[in-house]
C-alpha positions as CSV (number, residue, x, y, z in Angstrom):
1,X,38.4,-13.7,51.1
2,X,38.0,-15.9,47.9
3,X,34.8,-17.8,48.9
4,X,33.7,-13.8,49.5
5,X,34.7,-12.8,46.4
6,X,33.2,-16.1,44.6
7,X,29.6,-15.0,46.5
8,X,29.5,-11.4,44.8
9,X,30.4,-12.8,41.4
10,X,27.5,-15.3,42.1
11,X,25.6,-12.5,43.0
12,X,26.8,-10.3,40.2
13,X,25.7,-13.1,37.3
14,X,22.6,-13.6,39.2
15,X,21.1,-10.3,39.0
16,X,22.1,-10.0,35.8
17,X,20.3,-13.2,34.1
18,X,17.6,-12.3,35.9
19,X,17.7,-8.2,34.2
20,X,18.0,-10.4,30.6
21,X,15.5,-12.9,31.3
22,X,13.1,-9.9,32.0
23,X,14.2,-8.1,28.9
24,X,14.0,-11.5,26.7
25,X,9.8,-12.1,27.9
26,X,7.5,-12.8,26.8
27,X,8.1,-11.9,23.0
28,X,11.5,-9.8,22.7
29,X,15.1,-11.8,22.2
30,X,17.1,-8.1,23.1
31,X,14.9,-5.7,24.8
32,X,13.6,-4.1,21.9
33,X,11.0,-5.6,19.3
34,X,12.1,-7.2,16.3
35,X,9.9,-5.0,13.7
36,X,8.8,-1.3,14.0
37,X,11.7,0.8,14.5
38,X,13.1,1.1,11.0
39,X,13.2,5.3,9.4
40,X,11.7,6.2,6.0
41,X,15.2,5.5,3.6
42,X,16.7,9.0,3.1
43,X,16.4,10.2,-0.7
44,X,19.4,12.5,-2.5
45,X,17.9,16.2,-2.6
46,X,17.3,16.8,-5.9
47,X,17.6,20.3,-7.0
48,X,15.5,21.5,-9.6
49,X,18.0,23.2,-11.8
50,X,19.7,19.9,-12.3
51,X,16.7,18.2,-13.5
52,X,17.1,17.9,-17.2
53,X,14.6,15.3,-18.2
54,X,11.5,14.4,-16.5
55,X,8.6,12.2,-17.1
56,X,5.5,11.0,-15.3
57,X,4.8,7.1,-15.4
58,X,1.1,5.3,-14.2
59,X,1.2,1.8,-12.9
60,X,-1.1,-0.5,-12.0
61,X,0.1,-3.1,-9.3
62,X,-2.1,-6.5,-9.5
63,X,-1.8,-8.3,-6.1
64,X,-2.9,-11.5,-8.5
65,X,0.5,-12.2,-9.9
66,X,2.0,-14.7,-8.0
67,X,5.5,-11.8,-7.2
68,X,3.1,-9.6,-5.3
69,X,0.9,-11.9,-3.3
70,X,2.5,-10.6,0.1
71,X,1.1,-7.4,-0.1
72,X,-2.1,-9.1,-0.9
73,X,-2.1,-11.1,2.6
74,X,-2.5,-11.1,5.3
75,X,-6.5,-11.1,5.0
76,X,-7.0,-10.7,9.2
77,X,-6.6,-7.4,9.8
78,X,-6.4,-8.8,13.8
79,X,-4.0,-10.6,12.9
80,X,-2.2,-11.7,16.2
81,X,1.6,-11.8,15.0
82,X,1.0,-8.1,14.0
83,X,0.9,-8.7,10.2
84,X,-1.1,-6.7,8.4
85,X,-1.5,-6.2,4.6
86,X,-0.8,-3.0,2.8
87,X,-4.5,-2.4,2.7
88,X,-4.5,-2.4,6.3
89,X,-1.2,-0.1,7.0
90,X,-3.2,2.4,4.9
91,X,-6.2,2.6,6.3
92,X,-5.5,2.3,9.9
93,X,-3.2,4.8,9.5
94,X,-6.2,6.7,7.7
95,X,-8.8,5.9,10.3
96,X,-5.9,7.2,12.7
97,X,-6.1,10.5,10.6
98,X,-1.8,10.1,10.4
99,X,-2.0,10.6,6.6
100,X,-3.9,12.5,4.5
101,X,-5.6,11.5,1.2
102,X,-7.0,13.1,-1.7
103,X,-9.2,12.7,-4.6
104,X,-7.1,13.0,-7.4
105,X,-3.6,11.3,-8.5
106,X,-1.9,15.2,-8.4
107,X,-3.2,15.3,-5.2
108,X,-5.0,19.1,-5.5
109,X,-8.3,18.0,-3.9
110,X,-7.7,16.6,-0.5
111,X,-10.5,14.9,1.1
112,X,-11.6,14.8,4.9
113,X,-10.4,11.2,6.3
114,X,-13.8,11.1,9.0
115,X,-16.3,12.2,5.9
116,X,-14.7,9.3,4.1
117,X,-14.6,7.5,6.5
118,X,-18.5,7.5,7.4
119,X,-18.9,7.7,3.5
120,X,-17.4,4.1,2.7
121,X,-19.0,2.3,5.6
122,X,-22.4,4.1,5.6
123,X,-24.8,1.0,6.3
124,X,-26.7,-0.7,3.0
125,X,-30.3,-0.6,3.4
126,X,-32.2,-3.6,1.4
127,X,-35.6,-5.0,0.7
128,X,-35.4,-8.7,1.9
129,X,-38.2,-11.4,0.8
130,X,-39.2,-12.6,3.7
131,X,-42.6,-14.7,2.6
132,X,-46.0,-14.0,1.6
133,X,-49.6,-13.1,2.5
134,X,-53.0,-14.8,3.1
135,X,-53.5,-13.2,-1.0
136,X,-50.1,-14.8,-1.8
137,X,-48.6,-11.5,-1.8
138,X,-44.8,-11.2,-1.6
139,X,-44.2,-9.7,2.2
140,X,-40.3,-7.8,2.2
141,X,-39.0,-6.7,5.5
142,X,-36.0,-3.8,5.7
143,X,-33.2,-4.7,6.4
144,X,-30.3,-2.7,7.3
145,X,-26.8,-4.2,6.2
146,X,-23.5,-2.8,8.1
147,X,-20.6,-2.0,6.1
148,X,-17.4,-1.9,6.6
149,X,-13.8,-1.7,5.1
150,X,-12.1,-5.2,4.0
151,X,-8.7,-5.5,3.2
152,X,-9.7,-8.5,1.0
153,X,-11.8,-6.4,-1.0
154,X,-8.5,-4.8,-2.7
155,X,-6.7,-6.4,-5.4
156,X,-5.4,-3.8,-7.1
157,X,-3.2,-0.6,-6.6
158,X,-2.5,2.5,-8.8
159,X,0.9,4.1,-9.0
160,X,1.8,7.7,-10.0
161,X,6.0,7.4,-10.0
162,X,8.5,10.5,-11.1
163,X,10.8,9.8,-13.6
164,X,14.0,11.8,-13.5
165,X,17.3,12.5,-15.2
166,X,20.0,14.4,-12.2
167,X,23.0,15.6,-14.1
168,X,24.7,16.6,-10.5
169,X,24.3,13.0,-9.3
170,X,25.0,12.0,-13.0
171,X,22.4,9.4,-12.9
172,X,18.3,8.4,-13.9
173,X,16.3,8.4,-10.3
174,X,12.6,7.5,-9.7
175,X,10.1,8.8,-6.5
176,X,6.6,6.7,-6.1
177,X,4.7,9.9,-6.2
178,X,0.9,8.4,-5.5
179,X,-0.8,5.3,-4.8
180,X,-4.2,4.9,-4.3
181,X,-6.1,1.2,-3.3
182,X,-9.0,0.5,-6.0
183,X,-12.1,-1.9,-5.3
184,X,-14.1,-3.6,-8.3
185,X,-17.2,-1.7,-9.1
186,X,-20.9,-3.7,-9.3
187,X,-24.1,-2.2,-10.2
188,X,-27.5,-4.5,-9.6
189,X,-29.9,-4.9,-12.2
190,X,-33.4,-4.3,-10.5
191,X,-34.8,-6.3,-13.1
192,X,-32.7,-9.7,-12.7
193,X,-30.5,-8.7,-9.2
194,X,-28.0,-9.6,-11.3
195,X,-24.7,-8.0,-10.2
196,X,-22.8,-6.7,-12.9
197,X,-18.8,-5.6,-13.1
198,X,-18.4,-2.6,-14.2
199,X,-14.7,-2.1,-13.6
200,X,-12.7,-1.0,-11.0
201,X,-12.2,2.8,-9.2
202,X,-10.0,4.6,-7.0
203,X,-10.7,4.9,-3.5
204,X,-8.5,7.5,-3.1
205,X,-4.7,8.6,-3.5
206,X,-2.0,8.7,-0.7
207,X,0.9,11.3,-0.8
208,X,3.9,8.8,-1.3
209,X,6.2,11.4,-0.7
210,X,4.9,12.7,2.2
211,X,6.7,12.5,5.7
212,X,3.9,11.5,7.5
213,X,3.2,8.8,5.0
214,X,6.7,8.0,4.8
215,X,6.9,7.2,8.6
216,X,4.0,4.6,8.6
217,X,5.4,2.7,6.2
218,X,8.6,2.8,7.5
219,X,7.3,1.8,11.1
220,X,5.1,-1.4,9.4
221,X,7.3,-4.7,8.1
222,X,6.2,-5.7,4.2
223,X,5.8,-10.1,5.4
224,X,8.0,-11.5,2.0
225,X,10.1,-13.8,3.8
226,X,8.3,-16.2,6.2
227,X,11.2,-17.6,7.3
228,X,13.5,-14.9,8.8
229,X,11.7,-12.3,10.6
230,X,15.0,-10.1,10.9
231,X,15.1,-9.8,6.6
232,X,11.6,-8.4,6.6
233,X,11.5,-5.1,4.5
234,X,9.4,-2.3,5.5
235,X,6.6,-1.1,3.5
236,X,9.0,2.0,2.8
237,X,11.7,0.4,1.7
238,X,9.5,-1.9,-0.6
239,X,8.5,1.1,-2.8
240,X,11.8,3.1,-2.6
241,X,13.7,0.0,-4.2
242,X,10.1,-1.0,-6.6
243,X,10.1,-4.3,-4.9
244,X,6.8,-5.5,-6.6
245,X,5.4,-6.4,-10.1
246,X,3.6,-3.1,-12.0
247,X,2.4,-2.8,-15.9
248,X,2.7,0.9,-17.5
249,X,-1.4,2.0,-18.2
250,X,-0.1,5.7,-18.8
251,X,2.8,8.0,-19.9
252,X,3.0,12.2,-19.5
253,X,1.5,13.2,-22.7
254,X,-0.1,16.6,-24.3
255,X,-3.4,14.5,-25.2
256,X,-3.6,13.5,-21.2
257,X,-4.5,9.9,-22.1
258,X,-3.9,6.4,-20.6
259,X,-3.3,3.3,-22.7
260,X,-6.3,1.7,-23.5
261,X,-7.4,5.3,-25.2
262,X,-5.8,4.0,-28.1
263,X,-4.6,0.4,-27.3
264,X,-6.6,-2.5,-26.3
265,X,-5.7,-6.6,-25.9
266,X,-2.2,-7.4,-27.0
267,X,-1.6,-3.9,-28.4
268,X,-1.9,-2.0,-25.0
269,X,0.5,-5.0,-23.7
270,X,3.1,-4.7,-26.4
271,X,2.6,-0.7,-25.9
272,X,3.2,-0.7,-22.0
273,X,6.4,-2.3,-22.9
274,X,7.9,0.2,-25.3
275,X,6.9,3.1,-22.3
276,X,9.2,0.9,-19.8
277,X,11.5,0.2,-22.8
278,X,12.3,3.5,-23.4
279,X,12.3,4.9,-20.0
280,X,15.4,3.0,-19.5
281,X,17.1,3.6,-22.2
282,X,16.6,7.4,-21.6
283,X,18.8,6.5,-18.5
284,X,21.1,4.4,-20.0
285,X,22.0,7.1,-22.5
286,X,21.8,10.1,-20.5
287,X,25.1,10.7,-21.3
288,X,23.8,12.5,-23.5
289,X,22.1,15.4,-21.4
């Protein structure tokens, strides 16, 4: 009776290593993946009657600075561990047509994701020198260059945020209201070829605040910490808790105007400053309200 009853447990342990082992392969330690189930981070409904002070702050978020070089990376958007930049979340999810965008940081103009789509990567067509003739004429050839998009190609993001005072919840709250991926701007001089930089633009603006939006950067992991995969952030929670490195270019004002309007060099720093300055101190006073 014993030996029979030491069989089944045999048995018993067997079946179920085996059940784990299948669970644990090829790339899963408990049955479920490591990254990709995480849920946008609930906010606290604010109701509008207990709004009593409200302002409107633009960022600009440079993936140079050293603090915000993992949103920058990686630059493989095949990347075969499954990271993928922030540039890539967003437009994968775009090309996917998951989110919507729009033309404007308010987001009243929306924009058809295909039409941009074929828009941005509509092929280049050039005049390449390709020798010359019996007269020692130049001989060009057309040449048709393909585009696409390239995550590498985006160094900087914009940043429309809500600034708000909620006497209920007795406390200053912010909500990342915008964001929109810029690429530097070139024109060519015909004269020289020369390729000049003219700035940089807007590609366009994402709803932050929108659920759809909400859920693909919940569902993608933000890479910071190379070193423990479990810690890794998602792309949600980096922008509910402002885990990055932003400058102030623009307050809410009745003139409509950014910073360097009126404020260039040191002077726009030193001004960007007192916005973030006093936007805090708004919320450390608000006993006030």
């Amino acid at each position: 009776m014993r030996d029979r009853y030491n069989i089944i447990l045999l048995l018993l342990f067997l079946a179920l290593g085996a059940r784990s082992a299948a669970q644990l392969t090829p790339d899963k330690i408990h049955g479920e993946d490591i990254v990709g189930h995480q849920q946008p981070i609930p906010y606290l409904n604010a109701r509008p009657s207990d709004i009593v002070w409200c302002t409107m702050i633009w960022k600009t978020i440079d993936l140079n600075e050293d603090f915000n070089q993992y949103i920058y990376f990686p630059l493989d958007q095949d990347d075969r561990s499954g990271k993928k930049s922030l540039a890539y979340v967003i437009w994968e999810a775009m090309e996917r047509n998951e989110i919507p965008i729009y033309e404007d940081d308010e987001l009243k103009v929306p924009i058809d994701n295909q039409w941009f789509i074929e828009s941005y990567t509509k092929a280049d067509t050039i005049q390449l020198e390709i020798g010359y003739d019996e007269d020692d004429n130049e001989i060009y050839q057309t040449v048709i260059v393909p585009k696409h998009f390239d995550g590498a190609d985006i160094y900087q993001y914009y940043l429309r945020e809500a600034w708000f005072i909620d006497k209920q919840a007795n406390r200053q709250e912010s909500r990342r209201m915008a964001l929109a991926p810029t690429k530097d701007i070139y024109i060519t001089l015909k004269t020289t070829h020369e390729d000049i930089y003219m700035g940089h633009a807007a590609l366009f603006w994402v709803p932050m605040q929108d659920p759809s939006v909400r859920n693909v950067l919940a569902r993608h992991m933000a890479y910071i910490d190379d070193q423990n995969l479990v810690a890794q952030p998602s792309w949600d929670y980096v922008f509910v808790h402002q885990y990055y490195s932003a400058y102030i270019t623009r307050e809410s004002n009745r003139y409509n105007r950014s910073i360097s309007h009126y404020a260039t060099g040191q002077d726009a720093i030193i001004e960007s400053a007192r916005i973030e300055e006093k936007v805090n101190s708004i919320g450390d006073d608000m006993w006030e309200y």
